[in-house]
Structure formats: C-alpha cells, structure tokens
N, C-alpha and C positions, 0 to 999 in steps of 0.2 A: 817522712822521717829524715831528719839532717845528723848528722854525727863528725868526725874527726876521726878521717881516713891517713892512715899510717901502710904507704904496702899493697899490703892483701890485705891488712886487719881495719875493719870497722867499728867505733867505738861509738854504739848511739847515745842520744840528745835526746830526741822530740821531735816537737814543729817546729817550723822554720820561724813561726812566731816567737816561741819562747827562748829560742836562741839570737833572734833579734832584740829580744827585752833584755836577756844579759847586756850585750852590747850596748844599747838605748841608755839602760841605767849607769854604764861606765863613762860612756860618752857627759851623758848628761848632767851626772851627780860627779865625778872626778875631773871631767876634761871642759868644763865650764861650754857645754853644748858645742866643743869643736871638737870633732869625731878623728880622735889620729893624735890630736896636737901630744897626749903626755906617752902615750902607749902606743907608738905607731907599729911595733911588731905585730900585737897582737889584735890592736884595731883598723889595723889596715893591709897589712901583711897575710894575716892568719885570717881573718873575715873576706877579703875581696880576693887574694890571691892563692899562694901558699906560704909556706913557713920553711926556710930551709937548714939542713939541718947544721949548717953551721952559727944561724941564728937561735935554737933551741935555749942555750941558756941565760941568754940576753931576756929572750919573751918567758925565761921560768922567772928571772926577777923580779917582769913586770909584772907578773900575774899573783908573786908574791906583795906587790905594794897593791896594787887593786883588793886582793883579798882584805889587805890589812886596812886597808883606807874605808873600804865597802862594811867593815863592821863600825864603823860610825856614824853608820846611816840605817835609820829604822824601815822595816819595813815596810814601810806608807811609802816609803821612797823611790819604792820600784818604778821603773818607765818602761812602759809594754811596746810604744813604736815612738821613736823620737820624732818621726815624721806629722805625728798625731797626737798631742798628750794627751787628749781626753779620751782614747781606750786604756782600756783598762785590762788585769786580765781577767780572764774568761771564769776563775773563781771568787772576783773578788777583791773582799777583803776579809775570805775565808780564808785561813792560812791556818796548819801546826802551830800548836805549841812550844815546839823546839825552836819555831826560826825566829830568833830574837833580833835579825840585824838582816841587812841586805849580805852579808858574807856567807850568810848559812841559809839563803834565799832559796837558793836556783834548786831545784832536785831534776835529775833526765827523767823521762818515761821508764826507768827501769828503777826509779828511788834510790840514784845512789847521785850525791854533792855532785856538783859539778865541776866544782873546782880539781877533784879528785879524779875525775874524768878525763879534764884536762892534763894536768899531772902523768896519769899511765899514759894519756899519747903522747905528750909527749916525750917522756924517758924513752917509750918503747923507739921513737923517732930518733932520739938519739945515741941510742942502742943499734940500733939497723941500718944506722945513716941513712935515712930515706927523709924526704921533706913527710910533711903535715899540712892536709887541708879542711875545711868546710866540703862536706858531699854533701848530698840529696840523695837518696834511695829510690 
C-alpha cells in the first residue's frame, strides 16, 4: 500500500503499480516520454523525493494542467509502467462507465479520484506546513 504522507496523516493510493501508471501515463502522454521535463514538482519532486511545503502551490498548478491536459486523452491511453509498454493493467480494458478520459482515470483502493486525493494532501500540507511525500506502508 503506497499513499501521500503529510505529518502523521496517511492518505492511501493502492499499489505501487497503480501509482506508477499515473505517473507512466503523465510522463508518457504529456512529457513526450521525458519523465520531469514539464512537471518537475510533481514528477520528480513529489515521486523520487518529497514536496516541500513552500513548493505546494507551484505542484497545485501543475497538477491542475495535468488534470486538464489528461481529459484529452481517452482511456486506451493509459500506461501501466513506462519502463514496459506492453503491460497492461491488471483489469484490462475493463473499465466504469463513468471514466470517459484519462482525468477521471485513476480511482485509490478506497474509490475515491485521485486527483482529489491529491488535493487534500496537499492543502492539508500546506495547512501544517509540513513537506508531502510518496510512503509505502
């Protein structure tokens, strides 16, 4: 179980896979397969290290143009590990009905957007002034 550690507060994801496929798909479908080049807060920063919180509303921007860029892209767009394109994920091309675009993709283990997820950590991040990172449970 990976999430977005704020503090003491824990905000789960999933697998380590499926939070690597958000990334995969941002890298691959926005950053013209160079991992960092438009988004480096949040694809390099907030993925390899952490996020501090005087960078918080720098990476809310990014993550507002990713959102916005990512609903132009259909779902077949996804990329499960940029390291590998021919996995897939693990459902498929099962997918809701609801999710009409790569923006409204992602859901955590607990069924809630992920974008959203994002979002409360990191308001609550810079609410408490504390950095923001990728855990592992």
């Amino acid at each position: 179980m990976v999430g977005l550690k704020v503090g003491p507060i824990f905000y789960k994801i999933g697998t380590g896979s499926f939070l690597h496929s958000f990334f995969s798909t941002v890298a691959y479908n926005l950053e013209n397969n160079n991992w960092g080049s438009r988004f480096p807060l949040i694809m390099n920063e907030l993925y390899y290290k952490s996020l501090s919180p005087d960078k918080i509303d720098s990476a809310t921007e990014e993550l507002k143009t990713i959102f916005t860029e990512l609903e132009e892209y259909s779902p077949s767009m996804v990329v499960w590990d940029i390291e590998d394109l021919s996995k897939q994920p693990p459902w498929g091309n099962n997918i809701a009905e609801r999710i009409t675009s790569l923006a409204n993709y992602f859901y955590t283990s607990d069924g809630e957007d992920l974008f959203a997820v994002f979002k409360k950590a990191m308001d609550a991040a810079k609410k408490v002034n504390k950095e923001i990172s990728v855990q592992s449970l």
